[in-house]
MDTraj code that builds the backbone (N, CA, C; nanometers):
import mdtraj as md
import numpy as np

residues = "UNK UNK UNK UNK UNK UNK UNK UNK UNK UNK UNK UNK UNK UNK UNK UNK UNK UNK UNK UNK UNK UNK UNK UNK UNK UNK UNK UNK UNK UNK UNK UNK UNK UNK UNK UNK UNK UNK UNK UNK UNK UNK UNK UNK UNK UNK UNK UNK UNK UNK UNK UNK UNK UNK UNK UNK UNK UNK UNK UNK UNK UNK UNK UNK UNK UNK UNK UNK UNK UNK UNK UNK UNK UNK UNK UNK UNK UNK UNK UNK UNK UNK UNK UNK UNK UNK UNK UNK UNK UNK UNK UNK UNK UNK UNK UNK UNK UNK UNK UNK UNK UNK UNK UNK UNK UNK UNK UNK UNK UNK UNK UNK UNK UNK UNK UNK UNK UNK UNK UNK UNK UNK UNK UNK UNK UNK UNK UNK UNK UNK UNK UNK UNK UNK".split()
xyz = np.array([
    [-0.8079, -0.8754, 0.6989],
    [-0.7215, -0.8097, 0.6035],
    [-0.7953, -0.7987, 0.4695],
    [-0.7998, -0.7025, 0.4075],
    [-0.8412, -0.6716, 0.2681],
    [-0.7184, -0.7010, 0.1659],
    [-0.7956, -0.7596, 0.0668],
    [-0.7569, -0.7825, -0.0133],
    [-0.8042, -0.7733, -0.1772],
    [-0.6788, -0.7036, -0.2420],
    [-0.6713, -0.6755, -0.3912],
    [-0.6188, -0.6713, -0.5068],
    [-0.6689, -0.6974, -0.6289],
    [-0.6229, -0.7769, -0.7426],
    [-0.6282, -0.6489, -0.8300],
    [-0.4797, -0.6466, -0.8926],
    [-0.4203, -0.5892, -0.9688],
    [-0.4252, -0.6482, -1.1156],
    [-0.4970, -0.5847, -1.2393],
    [-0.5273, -0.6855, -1.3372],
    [-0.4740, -0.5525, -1.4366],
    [-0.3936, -0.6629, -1.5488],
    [-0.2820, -0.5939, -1.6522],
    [-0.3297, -0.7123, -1.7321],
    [-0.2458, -0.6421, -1.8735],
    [-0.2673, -0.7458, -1.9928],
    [-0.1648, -0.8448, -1.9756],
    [-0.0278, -0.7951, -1.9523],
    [0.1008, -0.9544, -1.9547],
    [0.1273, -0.9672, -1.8431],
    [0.0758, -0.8978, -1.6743],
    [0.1035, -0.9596, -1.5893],
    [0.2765, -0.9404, -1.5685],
    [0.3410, -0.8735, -1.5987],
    [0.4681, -0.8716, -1.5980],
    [0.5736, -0.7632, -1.5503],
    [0.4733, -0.6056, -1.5552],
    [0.5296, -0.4867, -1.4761],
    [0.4537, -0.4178, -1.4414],
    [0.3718, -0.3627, -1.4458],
    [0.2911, -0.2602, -1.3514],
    [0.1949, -0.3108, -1.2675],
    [0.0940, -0.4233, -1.3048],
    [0.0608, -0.4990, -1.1850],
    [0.1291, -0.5966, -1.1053],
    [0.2636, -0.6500, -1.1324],
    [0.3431, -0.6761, -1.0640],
    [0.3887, -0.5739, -0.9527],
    [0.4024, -0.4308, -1.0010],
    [0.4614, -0.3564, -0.8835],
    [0.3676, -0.3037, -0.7954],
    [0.2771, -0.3249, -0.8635],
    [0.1500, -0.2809, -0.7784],
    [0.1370, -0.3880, -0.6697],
    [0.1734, -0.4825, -0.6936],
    [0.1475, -0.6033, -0.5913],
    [0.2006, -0.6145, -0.4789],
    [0.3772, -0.5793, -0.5796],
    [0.4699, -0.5780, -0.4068],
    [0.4777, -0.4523, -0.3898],
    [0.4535, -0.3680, -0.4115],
    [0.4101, -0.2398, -0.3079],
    [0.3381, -0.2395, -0.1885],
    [0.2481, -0.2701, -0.2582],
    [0.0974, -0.2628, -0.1256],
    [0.1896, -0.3857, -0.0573],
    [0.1868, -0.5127, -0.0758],
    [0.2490, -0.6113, 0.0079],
    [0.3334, -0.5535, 0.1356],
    [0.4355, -0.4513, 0.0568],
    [0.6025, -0.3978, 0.1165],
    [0.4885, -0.3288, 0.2188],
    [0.4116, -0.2185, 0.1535],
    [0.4379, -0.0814, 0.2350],
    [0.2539, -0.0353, 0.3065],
    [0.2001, -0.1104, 0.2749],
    [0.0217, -0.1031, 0.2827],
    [-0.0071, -0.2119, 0.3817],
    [0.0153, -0.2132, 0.5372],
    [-0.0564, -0.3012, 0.6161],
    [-0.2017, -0.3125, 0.6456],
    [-0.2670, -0.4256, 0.6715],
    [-0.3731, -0.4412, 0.6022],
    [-0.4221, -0.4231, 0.5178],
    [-0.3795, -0.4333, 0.3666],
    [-0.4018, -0.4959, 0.2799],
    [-0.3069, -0.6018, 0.1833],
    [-0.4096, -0.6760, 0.1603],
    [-0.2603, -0.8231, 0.0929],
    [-0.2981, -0.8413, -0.1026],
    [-0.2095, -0.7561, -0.1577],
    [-0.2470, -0.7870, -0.3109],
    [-0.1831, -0.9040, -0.3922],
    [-0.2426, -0.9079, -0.5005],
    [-0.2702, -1.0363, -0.6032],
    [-0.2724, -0.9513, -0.7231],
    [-0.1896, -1.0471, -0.8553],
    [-0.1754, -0.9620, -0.9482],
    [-0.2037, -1.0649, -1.0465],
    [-0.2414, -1.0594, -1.1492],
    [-0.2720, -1.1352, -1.2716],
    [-0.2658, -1.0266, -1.4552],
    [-0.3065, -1.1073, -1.5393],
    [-0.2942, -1.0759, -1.6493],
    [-0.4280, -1.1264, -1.7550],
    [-0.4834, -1.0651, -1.8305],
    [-0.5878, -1.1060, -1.9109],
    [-0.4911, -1.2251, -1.9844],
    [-0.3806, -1.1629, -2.0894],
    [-0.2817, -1.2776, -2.1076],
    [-0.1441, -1.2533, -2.1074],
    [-0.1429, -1.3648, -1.9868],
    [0.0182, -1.3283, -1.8691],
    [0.1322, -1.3885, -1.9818],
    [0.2244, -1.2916, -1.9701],
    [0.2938, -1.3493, -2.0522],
    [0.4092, -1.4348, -2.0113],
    [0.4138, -1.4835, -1.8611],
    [0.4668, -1.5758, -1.8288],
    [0.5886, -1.5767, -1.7658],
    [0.6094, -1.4198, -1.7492],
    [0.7826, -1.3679, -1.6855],
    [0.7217, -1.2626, -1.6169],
    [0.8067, -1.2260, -1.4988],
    [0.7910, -1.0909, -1.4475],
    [0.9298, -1.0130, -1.4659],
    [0.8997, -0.9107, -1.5382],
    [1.0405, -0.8141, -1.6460],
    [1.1045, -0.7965, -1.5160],
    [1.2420, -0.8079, -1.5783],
    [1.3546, -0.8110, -1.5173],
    [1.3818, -0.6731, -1.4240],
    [1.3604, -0.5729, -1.5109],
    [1.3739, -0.4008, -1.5079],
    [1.2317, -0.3846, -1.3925],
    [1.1160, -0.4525, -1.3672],
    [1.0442, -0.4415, -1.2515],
    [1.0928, -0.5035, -1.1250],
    [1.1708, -0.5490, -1.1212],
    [1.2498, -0.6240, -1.0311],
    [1.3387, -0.5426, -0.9842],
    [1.4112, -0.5069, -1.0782],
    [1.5317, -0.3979, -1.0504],
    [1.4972, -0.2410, -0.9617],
    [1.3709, -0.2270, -1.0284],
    [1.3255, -0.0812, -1.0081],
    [1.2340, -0.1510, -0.8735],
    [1.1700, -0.2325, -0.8513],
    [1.1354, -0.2474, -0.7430],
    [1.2461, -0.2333, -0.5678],
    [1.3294, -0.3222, -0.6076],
    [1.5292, -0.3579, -0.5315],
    [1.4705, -0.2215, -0.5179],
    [1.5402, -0.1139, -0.6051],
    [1.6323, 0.0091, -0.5702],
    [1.5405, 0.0795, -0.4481],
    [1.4304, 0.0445, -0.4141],
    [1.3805, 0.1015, -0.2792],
    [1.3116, 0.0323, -0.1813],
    [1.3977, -0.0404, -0.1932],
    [1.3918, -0.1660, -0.1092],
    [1.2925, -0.2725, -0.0704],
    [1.2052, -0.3140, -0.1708],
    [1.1101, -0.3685, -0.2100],
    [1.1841, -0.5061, -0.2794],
    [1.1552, -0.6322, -0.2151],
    [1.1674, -0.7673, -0.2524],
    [1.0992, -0.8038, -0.3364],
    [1.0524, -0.8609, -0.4194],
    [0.9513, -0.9243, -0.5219],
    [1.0212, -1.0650, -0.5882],
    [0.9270, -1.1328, -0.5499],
    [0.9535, -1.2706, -0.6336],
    [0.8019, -1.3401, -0.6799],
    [0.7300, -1.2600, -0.7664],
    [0.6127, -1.2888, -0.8396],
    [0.6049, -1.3949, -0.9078],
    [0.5284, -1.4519, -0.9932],
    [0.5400, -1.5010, -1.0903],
    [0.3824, -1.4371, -1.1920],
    [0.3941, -1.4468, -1.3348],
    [0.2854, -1.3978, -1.4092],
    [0.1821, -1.4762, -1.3846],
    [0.0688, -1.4301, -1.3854],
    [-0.0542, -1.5725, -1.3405],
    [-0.1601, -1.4997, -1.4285],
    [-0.2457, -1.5943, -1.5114],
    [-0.3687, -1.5542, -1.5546],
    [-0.4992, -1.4968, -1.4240],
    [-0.5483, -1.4577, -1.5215],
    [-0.6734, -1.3870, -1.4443],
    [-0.7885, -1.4930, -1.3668],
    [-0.7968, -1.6384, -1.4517],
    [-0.8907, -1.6825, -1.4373],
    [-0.8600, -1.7591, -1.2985],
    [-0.7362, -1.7619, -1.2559],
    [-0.7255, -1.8287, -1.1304],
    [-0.7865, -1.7627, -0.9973],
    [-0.8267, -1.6549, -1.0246],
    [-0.8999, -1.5655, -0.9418],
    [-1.0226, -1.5411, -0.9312],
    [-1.0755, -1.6021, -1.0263],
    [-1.2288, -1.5638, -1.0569],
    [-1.3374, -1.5944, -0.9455],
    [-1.2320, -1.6593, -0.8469],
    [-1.3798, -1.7287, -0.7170],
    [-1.3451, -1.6862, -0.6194],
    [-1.2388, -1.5802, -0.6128],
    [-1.1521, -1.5299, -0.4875],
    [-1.2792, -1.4079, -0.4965],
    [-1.3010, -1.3708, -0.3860],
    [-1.3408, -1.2530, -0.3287],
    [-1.2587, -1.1586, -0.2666],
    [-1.2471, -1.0261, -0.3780],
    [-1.1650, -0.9419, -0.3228],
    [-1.2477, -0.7914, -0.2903],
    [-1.1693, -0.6866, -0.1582],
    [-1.2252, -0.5600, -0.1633],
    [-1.2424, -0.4379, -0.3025],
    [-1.1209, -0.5108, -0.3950],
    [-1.1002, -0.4035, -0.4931],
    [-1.0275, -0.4405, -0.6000],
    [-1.0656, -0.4832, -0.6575],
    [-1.0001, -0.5063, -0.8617],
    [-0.9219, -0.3826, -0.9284],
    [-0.8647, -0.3870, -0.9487],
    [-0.7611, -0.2263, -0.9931],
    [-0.7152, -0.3001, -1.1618],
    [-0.7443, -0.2228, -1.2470],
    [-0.7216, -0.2646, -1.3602],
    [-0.6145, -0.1217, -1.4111],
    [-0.4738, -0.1770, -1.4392],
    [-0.3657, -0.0707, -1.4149],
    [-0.3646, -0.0350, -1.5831],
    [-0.4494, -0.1095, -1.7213],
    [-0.3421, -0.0358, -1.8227],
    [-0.5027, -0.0571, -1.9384],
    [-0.4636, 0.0411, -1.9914],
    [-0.6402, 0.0701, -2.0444],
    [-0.6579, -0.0939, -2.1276],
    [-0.5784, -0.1263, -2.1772],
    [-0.6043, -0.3039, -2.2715],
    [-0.6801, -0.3849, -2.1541],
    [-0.6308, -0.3969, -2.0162],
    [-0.7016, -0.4662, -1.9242],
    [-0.8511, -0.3819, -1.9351],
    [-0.8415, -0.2945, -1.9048],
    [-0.9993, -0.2573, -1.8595],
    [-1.0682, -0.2610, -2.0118],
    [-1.0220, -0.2595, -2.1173],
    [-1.1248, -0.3131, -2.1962],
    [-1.1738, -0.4131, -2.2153],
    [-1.0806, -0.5092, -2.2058],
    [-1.0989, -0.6543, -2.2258],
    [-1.1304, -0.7380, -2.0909],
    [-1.1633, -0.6558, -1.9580],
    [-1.1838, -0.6720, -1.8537],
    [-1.3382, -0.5842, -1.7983],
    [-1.4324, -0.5355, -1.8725],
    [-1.4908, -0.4219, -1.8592],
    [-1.5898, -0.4206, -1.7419],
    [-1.6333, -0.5539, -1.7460],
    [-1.7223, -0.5575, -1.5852],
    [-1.6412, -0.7032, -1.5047],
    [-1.5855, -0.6793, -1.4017],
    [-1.5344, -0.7994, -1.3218],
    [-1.6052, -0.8417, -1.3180],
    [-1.6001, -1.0539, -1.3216],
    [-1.6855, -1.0889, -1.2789],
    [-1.7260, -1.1813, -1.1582],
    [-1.5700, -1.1587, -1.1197],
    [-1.5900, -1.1803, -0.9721],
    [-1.6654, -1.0700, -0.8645],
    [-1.6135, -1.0616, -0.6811],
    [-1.6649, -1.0050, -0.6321],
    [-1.5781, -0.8995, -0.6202],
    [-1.6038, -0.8049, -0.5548],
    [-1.4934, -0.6579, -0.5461],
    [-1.5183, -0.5305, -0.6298],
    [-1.5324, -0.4382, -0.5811],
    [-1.5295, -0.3305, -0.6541],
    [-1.4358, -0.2805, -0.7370],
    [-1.4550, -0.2318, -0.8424],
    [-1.3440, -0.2580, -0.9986],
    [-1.3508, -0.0951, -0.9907],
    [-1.1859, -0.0548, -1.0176],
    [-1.1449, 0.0648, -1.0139],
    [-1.0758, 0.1122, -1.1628],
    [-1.0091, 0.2022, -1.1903],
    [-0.9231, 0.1744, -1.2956],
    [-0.8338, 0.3055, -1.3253],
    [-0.6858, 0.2543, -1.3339],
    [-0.5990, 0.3699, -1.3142],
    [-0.4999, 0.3268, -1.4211],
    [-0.4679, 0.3511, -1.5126],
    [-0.4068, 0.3634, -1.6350],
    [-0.2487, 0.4023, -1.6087],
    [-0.1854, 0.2920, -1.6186],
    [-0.0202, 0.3498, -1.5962],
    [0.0313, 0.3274, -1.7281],
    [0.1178, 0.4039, -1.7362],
    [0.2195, 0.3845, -1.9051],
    [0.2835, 0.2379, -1.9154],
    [0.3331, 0.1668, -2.0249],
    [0.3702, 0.0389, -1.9898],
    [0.5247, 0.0056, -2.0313],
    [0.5826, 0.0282, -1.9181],
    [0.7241, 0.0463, -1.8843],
    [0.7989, -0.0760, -2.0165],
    [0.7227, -0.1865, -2.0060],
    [0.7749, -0.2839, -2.1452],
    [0.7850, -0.2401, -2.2697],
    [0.7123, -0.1236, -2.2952],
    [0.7253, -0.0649, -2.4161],
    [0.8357, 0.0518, -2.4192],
    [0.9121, 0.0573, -2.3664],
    [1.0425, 0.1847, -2.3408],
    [1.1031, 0.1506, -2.4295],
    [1.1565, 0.2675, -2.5259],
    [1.2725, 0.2329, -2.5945],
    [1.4006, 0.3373, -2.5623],
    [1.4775, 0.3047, -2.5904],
    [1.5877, 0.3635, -2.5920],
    [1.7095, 0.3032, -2.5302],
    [1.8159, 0.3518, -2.4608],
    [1.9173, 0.3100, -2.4062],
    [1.8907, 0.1927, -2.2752],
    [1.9590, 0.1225, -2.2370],
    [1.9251, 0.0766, -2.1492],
    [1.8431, 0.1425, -1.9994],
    [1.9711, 0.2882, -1.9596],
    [1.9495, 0.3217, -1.8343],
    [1.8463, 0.4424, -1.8701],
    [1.7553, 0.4943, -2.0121],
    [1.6880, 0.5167, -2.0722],
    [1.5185, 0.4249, -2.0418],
    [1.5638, 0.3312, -2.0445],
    [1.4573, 0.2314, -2.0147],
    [1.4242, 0.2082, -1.9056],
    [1.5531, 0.2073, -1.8093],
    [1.5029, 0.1791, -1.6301],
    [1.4939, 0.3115, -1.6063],
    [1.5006, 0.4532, -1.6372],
    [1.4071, 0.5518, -1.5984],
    [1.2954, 0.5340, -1.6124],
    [1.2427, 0.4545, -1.7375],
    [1.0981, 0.4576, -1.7123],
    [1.0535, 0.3363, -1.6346],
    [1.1212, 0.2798, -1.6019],
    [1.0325, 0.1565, -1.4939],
    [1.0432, 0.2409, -1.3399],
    [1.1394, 0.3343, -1.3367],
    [1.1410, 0.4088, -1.2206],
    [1.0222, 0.4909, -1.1840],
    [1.0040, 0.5614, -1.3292],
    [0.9307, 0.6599, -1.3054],
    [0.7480, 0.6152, -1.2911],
    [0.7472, 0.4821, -1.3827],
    [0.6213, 0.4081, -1.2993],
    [0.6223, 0.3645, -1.2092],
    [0.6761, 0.3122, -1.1207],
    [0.6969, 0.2234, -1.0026],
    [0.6452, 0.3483, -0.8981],
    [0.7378, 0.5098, -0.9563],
    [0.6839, 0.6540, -0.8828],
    [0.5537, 0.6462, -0.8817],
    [0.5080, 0.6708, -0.9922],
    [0.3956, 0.6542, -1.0059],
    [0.3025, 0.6009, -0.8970],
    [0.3051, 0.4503, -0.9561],
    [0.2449, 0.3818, -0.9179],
    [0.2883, 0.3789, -0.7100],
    [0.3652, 0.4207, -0.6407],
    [0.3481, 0.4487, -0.4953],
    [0.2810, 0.5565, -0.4479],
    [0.2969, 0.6683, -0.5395],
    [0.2214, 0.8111, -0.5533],
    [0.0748, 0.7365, -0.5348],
    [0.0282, 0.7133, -0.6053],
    [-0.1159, 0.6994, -0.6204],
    [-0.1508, 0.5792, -0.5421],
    [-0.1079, 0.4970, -0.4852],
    [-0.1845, 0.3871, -0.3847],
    [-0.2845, 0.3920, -0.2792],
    [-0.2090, 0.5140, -0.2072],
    [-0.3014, 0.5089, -0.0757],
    [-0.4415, 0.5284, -0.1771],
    [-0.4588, 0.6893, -0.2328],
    [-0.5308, 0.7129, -0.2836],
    [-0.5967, 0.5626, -0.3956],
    [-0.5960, 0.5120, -0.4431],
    [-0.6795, 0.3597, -0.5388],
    [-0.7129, 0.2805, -0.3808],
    [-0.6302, 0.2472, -0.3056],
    [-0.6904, 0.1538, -0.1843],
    [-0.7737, 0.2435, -0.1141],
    [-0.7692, 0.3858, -0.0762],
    [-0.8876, 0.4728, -0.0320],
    [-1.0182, 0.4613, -0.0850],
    [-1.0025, 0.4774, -0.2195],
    [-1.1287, 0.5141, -0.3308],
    [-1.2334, 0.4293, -0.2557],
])
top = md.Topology()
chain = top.add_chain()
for i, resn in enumerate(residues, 1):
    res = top.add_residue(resn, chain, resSeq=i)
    for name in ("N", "CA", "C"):
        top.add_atom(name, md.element.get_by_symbol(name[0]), res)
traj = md.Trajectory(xyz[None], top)
């Protein structure tokens, strides 16, 4: 089984959904998600927007460095702050990088706000096969 690490700055929504996606819906492959600095929760509204299509998730935020000796097929760095402050992995795995909007920063109404965790979570299933292809 291949396996791949999803790397974000707080570890809390878009490499979280990236995680239980591939998990849910990508056999043979098993992902791992971390944070340059995790901020220690996985957002509520990624949880929610994960549920509504029937995707389980019970993550927790984890730093990056717990990974550093894992050997993976593919490093995916989801939000441009990671890939700067992430610029050459230095573990094993080939390092990709796909830039999603960061659903924690939504403002507006509540159900304003879970459109946009929706519309990344879209996102982010849209484009999988294609990042685990690459």
């Amino acid at each position: 089984m291949r396996e791949v690490l999803f790397l974000c700055t707080g570890n809390s929504c878009r490499s979280q959904m990236a995680e239980a996606i591939v998990n849910a819906r990508h056999p043979g492959w098993r992902a791992f998600s971390a944070g340059v600095q995790p901020a220690g929760y996985v957002h509520p509204l990624a949880i929610q927007a994960l549920s509504e299509v029937g995707i389980r998730h019970h993550g927790e935020s984890k730093g990056v460095e717990q990974f550093r000796d894992k050997e993976f097929a593919l490093v995916v760095t989801v939000c441009d702050d990671a890939n700067e402050q992430c610029p050459v992995w230095l573990g094993k795995g080939r390092k990709v990088h796909h830039s999603f909007r960061d659903p924690a920063k939504a403002q507006g109404t509540a159900e304003q706000r879970r459109a946009i965790f929706r519309q990344v979570r879209d996102e982010i299933i849209e484009m999988m096969p294609a990042l685990l292809e690459s």
